[in-house]
Each structure stands twice: as structure tokens, then as C-alpha cells.
C-alpha positions in Angstrom: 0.0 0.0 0.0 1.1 4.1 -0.5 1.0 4.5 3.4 3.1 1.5 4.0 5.5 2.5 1.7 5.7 6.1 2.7 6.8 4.5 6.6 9.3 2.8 4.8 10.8 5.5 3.2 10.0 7.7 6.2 12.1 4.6 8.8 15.1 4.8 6.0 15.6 9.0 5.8 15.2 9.6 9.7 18.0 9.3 11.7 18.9 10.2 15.3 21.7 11.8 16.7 23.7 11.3 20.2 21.8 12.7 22.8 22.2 15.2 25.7 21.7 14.6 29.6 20.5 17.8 31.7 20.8 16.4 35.2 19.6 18.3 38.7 16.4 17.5 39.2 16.1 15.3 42.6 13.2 13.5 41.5 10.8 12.8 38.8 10.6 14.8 35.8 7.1 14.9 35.3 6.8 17.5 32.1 8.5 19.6 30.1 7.8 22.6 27.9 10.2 24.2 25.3 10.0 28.1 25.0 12.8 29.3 22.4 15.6 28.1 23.7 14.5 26.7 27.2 13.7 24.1 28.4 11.3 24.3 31.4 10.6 21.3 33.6 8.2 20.8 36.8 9.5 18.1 38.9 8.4 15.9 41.4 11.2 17.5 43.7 8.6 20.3 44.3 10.7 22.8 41.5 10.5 24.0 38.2 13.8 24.0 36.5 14.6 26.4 33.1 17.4 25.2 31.5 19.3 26.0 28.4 18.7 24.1 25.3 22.1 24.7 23.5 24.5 24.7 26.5 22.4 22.3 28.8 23.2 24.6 31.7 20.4 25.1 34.3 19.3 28.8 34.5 16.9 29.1 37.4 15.4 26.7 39.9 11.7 28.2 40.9 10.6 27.4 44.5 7.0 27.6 46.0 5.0 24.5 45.3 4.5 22.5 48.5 4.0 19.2 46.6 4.9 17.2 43.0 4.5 19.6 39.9 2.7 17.5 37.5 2.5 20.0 34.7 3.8 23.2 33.1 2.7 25.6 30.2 4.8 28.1 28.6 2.6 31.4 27.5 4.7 34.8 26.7 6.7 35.2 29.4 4.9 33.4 31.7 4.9 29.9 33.5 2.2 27.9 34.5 2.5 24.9 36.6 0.4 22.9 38.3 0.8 20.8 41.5 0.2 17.9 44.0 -0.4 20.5 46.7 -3.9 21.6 44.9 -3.0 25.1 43.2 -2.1 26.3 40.2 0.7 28.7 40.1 1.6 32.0 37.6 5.4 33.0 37.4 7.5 35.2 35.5 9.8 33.1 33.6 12.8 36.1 33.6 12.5 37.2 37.5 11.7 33.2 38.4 8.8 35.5 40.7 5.2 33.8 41.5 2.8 36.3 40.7 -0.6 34.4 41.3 -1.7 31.2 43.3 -4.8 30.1 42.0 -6.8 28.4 44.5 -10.1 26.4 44.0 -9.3 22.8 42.8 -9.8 20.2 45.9 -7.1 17.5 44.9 -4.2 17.1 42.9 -3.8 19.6 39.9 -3.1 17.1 37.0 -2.5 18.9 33.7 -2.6 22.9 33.0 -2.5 24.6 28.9 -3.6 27.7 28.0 -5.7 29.2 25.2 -5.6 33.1 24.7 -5.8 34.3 28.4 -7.7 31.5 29.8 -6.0 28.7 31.7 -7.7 25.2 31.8 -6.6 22.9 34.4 -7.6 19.3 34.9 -7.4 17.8 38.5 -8.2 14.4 40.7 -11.3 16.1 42.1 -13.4 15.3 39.0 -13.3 18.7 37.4 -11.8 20.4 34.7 -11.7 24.7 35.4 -11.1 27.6 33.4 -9.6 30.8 34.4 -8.7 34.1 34.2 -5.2 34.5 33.5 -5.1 38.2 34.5 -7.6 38.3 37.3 -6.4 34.3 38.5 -10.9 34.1 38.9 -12.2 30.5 38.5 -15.0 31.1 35.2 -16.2 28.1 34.9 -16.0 24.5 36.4 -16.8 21.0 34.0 -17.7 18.1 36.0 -16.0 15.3 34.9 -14.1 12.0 36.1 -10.4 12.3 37.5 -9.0 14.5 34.0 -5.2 13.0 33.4 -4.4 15.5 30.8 -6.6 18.6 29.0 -5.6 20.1 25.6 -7.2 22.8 23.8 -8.2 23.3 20.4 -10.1 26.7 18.7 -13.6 26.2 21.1 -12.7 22.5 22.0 -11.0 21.4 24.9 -10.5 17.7 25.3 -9.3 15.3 28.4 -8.1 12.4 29.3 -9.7 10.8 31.8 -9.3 7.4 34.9 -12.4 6.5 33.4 -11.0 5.1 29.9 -12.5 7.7 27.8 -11.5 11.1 26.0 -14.2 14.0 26.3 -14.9 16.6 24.1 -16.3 20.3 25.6 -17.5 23.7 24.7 -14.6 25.9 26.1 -17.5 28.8 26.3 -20.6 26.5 27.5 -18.9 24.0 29.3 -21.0 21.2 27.6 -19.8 17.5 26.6 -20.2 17.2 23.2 -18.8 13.8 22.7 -17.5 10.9 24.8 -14.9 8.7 23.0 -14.9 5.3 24.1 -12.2 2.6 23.2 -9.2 2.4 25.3 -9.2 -0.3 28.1 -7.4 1.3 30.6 -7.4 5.1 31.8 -6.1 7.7 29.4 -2.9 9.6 30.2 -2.4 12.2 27.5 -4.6 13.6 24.7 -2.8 16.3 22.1 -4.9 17.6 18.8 -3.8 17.7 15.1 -5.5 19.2 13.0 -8.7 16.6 13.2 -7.4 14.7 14.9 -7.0 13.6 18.3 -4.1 11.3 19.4 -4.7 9.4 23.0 -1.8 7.8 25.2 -3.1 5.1 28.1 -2.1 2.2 30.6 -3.7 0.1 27.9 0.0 0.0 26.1 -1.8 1.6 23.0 -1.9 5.0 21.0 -5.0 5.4 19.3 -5.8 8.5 16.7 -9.5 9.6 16.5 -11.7 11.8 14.1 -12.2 14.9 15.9 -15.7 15.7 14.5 -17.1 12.1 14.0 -15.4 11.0 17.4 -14.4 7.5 15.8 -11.1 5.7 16.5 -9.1 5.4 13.2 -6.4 3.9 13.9 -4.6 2.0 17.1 -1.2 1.7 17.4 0.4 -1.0 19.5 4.2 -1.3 20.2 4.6 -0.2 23.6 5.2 -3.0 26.6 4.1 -0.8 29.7 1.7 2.5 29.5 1.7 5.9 27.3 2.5 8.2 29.4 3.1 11.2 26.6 2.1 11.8 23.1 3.4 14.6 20.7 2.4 15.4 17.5 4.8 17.1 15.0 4.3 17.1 11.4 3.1 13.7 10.3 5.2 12.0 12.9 4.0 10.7 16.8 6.1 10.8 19.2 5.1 9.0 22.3 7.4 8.3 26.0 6.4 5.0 27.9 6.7 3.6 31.2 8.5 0.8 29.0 11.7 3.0 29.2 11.6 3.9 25.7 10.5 6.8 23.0 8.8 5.9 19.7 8.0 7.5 16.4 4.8 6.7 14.3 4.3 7.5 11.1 0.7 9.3 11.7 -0.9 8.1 8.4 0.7 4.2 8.1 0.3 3.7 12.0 4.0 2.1 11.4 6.2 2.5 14.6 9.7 3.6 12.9 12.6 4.3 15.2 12.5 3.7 18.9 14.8 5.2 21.6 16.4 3.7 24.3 18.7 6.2 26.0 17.0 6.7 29.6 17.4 4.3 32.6 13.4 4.8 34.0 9.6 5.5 32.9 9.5 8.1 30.2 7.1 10.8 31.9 6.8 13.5 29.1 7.9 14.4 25.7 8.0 17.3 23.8 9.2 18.4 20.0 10.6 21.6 19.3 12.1 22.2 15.6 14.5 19.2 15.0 14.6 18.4 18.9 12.8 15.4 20.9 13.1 16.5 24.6 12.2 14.3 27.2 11.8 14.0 31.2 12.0 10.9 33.2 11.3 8.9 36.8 15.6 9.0 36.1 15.3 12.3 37.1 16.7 13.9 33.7 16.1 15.4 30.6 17.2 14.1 27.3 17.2 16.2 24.0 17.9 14.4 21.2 18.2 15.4 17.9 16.2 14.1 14.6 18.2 14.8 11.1 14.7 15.1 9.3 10.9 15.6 9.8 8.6 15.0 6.7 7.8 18.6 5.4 11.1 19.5 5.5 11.9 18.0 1.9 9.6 18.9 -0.7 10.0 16.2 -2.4 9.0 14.2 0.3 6.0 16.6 1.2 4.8 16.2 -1.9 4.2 12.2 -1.5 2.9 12.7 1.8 0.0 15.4 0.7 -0.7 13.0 -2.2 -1.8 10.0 0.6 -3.7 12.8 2.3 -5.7 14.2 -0.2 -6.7 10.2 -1.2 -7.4 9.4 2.1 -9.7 12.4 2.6 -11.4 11.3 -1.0 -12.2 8.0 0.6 -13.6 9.5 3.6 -15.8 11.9 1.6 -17.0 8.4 -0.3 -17.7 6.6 3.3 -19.9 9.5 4.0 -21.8 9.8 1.0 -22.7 5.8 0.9 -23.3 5.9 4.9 -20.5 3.6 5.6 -18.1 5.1 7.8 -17.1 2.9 10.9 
């Protein structure tokens, strides 16, 4: 098939080069966020690190949480993390100050993005908030089922849930749209392409979804232990598992084509940023490794990649008009 020869060629042109080691973190590295060149990190050492991308040199250490940080978000110059100890912090990434604490969730602040000047978190107490960014106010509250992770898309935000399942809300009326149904086991991280949604879980399985019709296209099985962390960049996947290792998908084959092996411990979160994978770790350090080539960086190769897109959305258009899309 096209697709499976596109992998191929995609498994033969990307290669990986020798990676770095940021260590200083005393415990987990639970997620990491790229801004230009930083790298900023919330730990399960109760700290947010900032590092340098190019030297690997750590910048600033940022004090204040009283539990794990589980997540952070980069907006302007601005960090926001959330924690363990319930809150949701603001701080100015040059000063390393914290300028809000945002109070309101009643257990363990799982997951934090941001969309123009509202934050959404996700947290253990069944709800997902949005706030003010300015004011720090709590606007609104969804009720759902212990949210993992919450990603945002134009009006859309969408969670991962304990429950198994992916939801899909109104980011202004706070209503479920759509419940997506199809991983075993409880679903650890959700990021949005385009239409599409890719889902990590314990189930050892990435699937990708239609974001409108809310079916599972594809499922993609490689991993021995969960998916903890997807990523989407171009038309590659790159997911981090408690099985030690990194993988990247080709997005429209489903093929798994290089695999990386270079921490100790559970890959926690990954994150791509130009020709850079960086990832944290229960090994308490980052790894950046380097990528010699992501598709839509040869025209060539672009070209061959739009071709299996545009025929796979003809087919689609044909499984709508007869009725028979799955």
C-alpha cells in the first residue's frame, strides 16, 4: 500500500543523533515545555527548572510548590504549573517570581494549557476549570471523572480521563459534546492535530481519532508498559512510555519507525521543538535528542505525503456519502 511505503521510506531517511543529559532534578521529571531556547521542567522535587537548550546549563530553579509539579505551560513570558499541593501557580519566567496562586481545585492539579488568556486545568477532584489569566478568577467548572491531561483546540477542549475515555467540551458553555470510548485502561495524554486527536493510556496503545465524527481510526500498538506522553509534529507521533523507551509513528501508516532507548526509568513527558525530541524521566533527567529530518522538511518528500492525504480524505468523503463510515 502508499502508506506503508511512505513508513518505509520515512524509517530509512530519519535518523537520530547522540543525545544530551540535563541532570539536577532530585526526583521525577514529570513534564517539560520548550519556549525558544529553554527548556522548562516541573518536577516531582517540588521545583521548576529552566534550562538552556544549547549549553544544557540550568538557569533558574523556581521554589514555591509544596507538593509534585505534574504539569507546566509556557505562554509569553509566563509559566504555568500545576501541583500535587492543589494550586495552580503563575510566574514570571525572567525574575523566576510567582505572581498568582490560584486556589479552587480540591485534589491534585493534573494537567494545566492555555488558550488566549484563559487557563484550563484538569485535576483528581473530577473537574476540569477555566480561568482568568489576568484576574487568577475560576470562570467556569466541568464536571468530569479524574481528568489525566486537557488540551485545547479553537472552542474545544479535550481530556483524558481514569475513566478510559477522551471527552470533548465547549470551552465557552462548558458542555460535553462527545465521549470517546475505546481504550481499556485510563487515558494519560490527549494532544490535537489538525482533526485529529491522538490518546496515550495504561492500555500500552496509542489510538488516533476523528475529531468531529469522534471515531477511533487507527490503534497503534508497540509499547510493553503505558503511554504516558504523546506529541504530534508534522506527520510524525512521538510518544514516551513507562517501558523506558520513546517511539515515532508515522501518523498516516500507523508504522512505529525508530525507537529510543537512551533513559534508565519510565519516560514521563515528551516534547518536540524544531529538529529536537526532549524528554523527562522517573531517572530524574532530561534528554534532548536530535532528529536529522521531519517529513515537510523536503519537498520532495511533502509532496508524496500530501498525495496519501488528499486520497485518504477522498475516501472519507465516499464513506460519508454511501453511509459507511465505521
Amino acid at each position: 500500500m502508499l502508506e506503508e511505503s511512505i513508513a518505509r521510506n520515512l524509517d530509512q531517511q530519519i535518523q537520530i543523533g547522540k543525545s544530551k543529559t540535563l541532570e539536577g532534578h532530585k526526583d521525577w521529571v514529570k513534564s517539560v515545555f520548550v519556549r525558544d531556547n529553554q527548556i522548562i521542567c516541573g518536577s516531582w522535587d517540588n521545583t521548576i527548572g529552566i534550562w538552556d537548550i544549547d549549553s544544557g546549563a540550568c538557569l533558574k530553579i523556581l521554589e514555591g510548590h509544596t507538593n509534585y509539579v505534574n504539569s507546566v505551560f509556557v505562554k509569553d513570558n509566563l509559566i504555568i504549573s500545576g501541583s500535587l499541593d492543589k494550586t495552580i501557580r503563575i510566574w514570571d519566567i525572567d525574575t523566576g517570581s510567582c505572581l498568582k496562586i490560584l486556589e479552587g481545585h480540591t485534589e491534585s492539579s493534573m494537567s494545566v494549557f492555555v488558550k488566549d488568556n484563559l487557563i484550563i486545568s484538569s485535576s483528581y477532584d473530577n473537574t476540569i476549570k477555566i480561568w482568568d489569566i489576568n484576574s487568577g478568577s475560576c470562570q467556569k467548572t466541568l464536571e468530569g471523572y479524574c481528568v489525566n491531561q486537557v488540551f485545547v483546540k479553537d472552542n474545544l477542549i479535550i481530556s483524558g480521563s481514569i475513566d478510559n475515555t477522551i471527552r470533548i467540551w465547549d470551552i465557552n458553555t462548558g458542555e460535553c459534546l462527545k465521549t470517546l470510548e475505546g481504550h481499556t485502561s485510563c487515558v494519560y495524554s490527549v494532544f490535537v492535530k489538525d482533526k485529529l486527536i491522538i490518546s496515550g493510556s495504561e492500555d500500552k496503545t496509542i489510538k488516533i481519532w476523528d475529531i468531529d465524527y469522534g471515531s477511533c481510526l487507527k490503534t497503534l500498538k508497540g509499547h510493553t508498559d503505558s503511554v504516558k506522553s504523546v506529541f504530534v509534529k508534522d506527520n510524525l507521533i512521538i510518544s514516551g512510555s513507562y517501558d523506558k523507551t520513546i517511539k515515532i509513528w508515522d501518523i498516516n501508516s500507523g508504522s512505529c519507525l525508530k525507537t529510543l532507548k537512551d533513559h534508565t526509568h519510565c519516560i514521563m513527558s515528551v516534547f518536540v521543538k524544531d529538529n529536537l525530541i526532549i524528554s523527562g524521566s522517573r531517572d530524574y533527567t532530561i534528554r534532548v535528542a536530535p532528529i536529522s529530518l521531519f517529513p515537510g522538511e523536503q519537498g520532495l518528500f511533502q509532496s508524496t505525503i500530501n498525495s496519501f492525504n488528499l486520497a485518504h480524505h477522498l475516501l472519507r468523503e465516499i464513506q460519508d456519502y454511501f453511509g459507511v463510515r465505521k
